[in-house]
C-alpha positions, 0 to 999 in steps of 0.5 A, a space after each residue: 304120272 301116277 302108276 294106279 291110274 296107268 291102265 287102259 280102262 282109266 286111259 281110254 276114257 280120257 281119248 273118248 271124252 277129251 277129259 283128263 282122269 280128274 276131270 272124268 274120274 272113271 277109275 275101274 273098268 266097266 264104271 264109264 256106263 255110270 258117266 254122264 261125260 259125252 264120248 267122241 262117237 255121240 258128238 259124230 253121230 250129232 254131226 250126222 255120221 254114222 257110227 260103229 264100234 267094236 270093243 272100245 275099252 271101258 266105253 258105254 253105248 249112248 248112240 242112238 242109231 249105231 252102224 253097230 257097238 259091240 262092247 268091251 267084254 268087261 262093260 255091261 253096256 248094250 249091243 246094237 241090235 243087230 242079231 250078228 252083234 249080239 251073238 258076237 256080244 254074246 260069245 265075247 263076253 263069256 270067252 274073255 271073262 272065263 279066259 283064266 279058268 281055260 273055259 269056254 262053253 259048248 254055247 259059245 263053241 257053238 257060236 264061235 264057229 257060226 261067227 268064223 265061218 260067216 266072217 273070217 276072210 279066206 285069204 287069212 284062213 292059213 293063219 288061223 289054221 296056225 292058230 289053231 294048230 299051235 294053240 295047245 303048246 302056245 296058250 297066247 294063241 288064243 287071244 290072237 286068234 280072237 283078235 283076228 276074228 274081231 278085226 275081220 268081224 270089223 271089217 265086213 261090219 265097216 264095207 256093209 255098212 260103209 260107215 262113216 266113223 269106226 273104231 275097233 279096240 284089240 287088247 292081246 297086244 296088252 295081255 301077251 305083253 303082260 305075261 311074256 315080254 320077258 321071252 321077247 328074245 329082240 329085247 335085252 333081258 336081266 329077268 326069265 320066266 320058269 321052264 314050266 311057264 314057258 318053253 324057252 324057245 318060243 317068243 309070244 312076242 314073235 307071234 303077236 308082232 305076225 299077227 297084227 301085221 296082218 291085222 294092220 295090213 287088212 286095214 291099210 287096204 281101205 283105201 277110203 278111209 284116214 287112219 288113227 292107230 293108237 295105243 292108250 300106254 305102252 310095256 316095260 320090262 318088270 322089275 321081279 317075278 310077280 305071280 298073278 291070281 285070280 278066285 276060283 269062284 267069287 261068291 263061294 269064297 266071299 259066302 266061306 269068309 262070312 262076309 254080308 254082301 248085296 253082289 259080286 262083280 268080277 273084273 278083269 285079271 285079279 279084281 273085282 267089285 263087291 256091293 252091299 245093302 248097309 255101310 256097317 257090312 261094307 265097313 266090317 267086311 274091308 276090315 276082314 279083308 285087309 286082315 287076311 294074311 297068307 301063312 300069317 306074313 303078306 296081306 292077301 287082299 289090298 281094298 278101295 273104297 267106291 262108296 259107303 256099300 261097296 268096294 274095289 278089292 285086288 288079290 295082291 297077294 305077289 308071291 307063289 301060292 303053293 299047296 299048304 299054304 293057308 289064311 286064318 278067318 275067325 281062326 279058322 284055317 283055309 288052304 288056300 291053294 284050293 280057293 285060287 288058279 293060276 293067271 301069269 307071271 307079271 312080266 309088263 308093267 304099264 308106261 305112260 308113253 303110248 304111240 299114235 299113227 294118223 293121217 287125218 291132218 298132213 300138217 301135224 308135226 307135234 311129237 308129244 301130245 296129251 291122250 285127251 287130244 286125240 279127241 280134238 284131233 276127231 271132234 275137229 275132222 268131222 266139224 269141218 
């Protein structure tokens, strides 16, 4: 019920463990590999099944013989050991943490087409090159097409391995929602995005329902298998236009605001975790940061406590930066324009109803139940 624990990296915890967020306590996304709580794929795997993953969100590799795991982009937990999963691991990472600064390395470019050309699927060869070609007037497209080639990656994995227990995550259904759910044309709109955002007459919305279609299609074809299709929250309207933020480069604008600090550790969208060697320099630099103002009017930086060395800090700044706009450090004045790029304009803002499809128990007729059920309803299937 509380907004700030409404996000897929606190709600899914609780669908692999059975834990409520008070109960398992992971609140920022990559900290489940501090947990010692147990997932769902261990208690499958005890039972004797095999066990895959692919992306789970905010989940940590404790298998000890996985089908495969390739994980969450933003998770530094370990791949199987198969030399496809860690290049794909590879390959994940980098696109999906560089996605904001539009940068992909020719390493990755590399891989990328090694990856596709050894397991996209022909008969969706016509939607990639869709994909493709509209990428450049249609940003999202990207995503999308990344989530076809995890979904297909999935696939093969799953028949070559005929393994027993698999999930896969997909996540631009989140990240389009987000930026554009106010060019959804379907759904009444008191709100628009800029003509320089988006042109009006195309509907990412549109695009992504096409796409996981298909996504969905291809898994309905396995005969073989009982489905769970799930999502951990789901998207209202946002109230306002909010812009989103992100820093340019962590360490080099944390080293210009003089700060003393052990590591960075950049997470998805605006936040990131910064560690340090002594509580004084963690206590001194969460008083900078909730000092630091744009033109001398809104905080910049809002900053949470993790521990006595280290801090979670959100760049909350909602308003549109523009060239001359500065922040004062030790009256020093900094534009900050040059410090920052451009991420979105929030249009989605998470709900607390997620919606669940399944077909493992014919006689379920609850309407409304818990995320952490959802473990029951696994742990439950392969007990029996």
């Amino acid at each position: 019920t509380e907004y700030e624990n409404l996000e897929p990296w606190v709600q899914w915890p609780s669908v692999h463990t059975g834990k409520t967020y008070g109960e398992h306590k992971v609140f920022r996304l990559g900290d489940f590999i501090n947990s010692t709580d147990e997932q769902f794929f261990e208690q499958v795997e005890k039972a004797g099944f095999s066990v895959g993953a692919v992306s789970p969100m905010n989940a940590s590799n404790k298998l000890k013989n996985p089908a495969y795991f390739i994980p969450d982009p933003w998770c530094d937990t370990k791949s199987d050991n198969n030399i496809w999963s860690k290049l794909f691991t590879k390959l994940f990472k980098q696109t999906v943490r560089d996605n904001a600064k539009k940068k992909i390395t020719i390493l990755s470019y590399s891989i990328l087409m090694i990856v596709f050309f050894r397991f996209a699927k022909f008969k969706n060869y016509f939607l990639y090159s869709k994909l493709i070609l509209n990428s450049r007037r249609k940003p999202w497209l990207k995503s999308l097409f990344l989530d076809l080639l995890i979904s297909d990656f999935h696939l093969y994995l799953l028949k070559k391995n005929q393994t027993e227990f698999s999930t896969i995550f997909l996540n631009s259904g989140a990240y389009i929602m987000h930026r554009y759910l106010f060019s959804f044309k379907k759904l009444e709109q008191n709100n628009s995005n800029p003509l320089w955002y988006i042109d009006p007459k195309y509907d990412p919305m549109e695009d992504l329902l096409e796409i996981y279609d298909k996504i969905l299609e291809n898994h309905f074809e396995l005969n073989d298998y009982k489905l769970i299709i799930m999502t951990g929250l789901s998207q209202v309207k946002y109230d306002s236009n909010k812009f989103y933020y992100r820093l340019l480069n962590h360490h080099k604008f944390i080293n210009l605001l003089g700060i003393k600090f052990s590591n960075i550790y950049p997470r998805m969208s605006r936040d990131f975790k910064i560690t340090f060697d002594d509580e004084d320099s963690c206590i001194i630099a969460k008083e900078l940061f909730l000092n630091i103002l744009v033109n001398n009017e809104k905080h910049f930086f809002s900053v949470k406590d993790i521990s006595n060395s280290e801090l979670f800090v959100t760049l909350s700044y909602p308003n549109e930066i523009f060239e001359n706009d500065i922040i004062v450090i030790n009256k020093k004045e900094i534009k900050i324009f040059e410090h920052i790029i451009f991420i979105a304009i929030k249009n989605g803002m998470h709900n607390g109803t997620g919606f669940l499809f399944q077909d493992i128990k014919k006689n379920f007729d609850k309407n409304e139940i818990n995320l952490e059920s959802v473990y029951n309803i696994i742990d439950d299937y392969f007990s029996n």
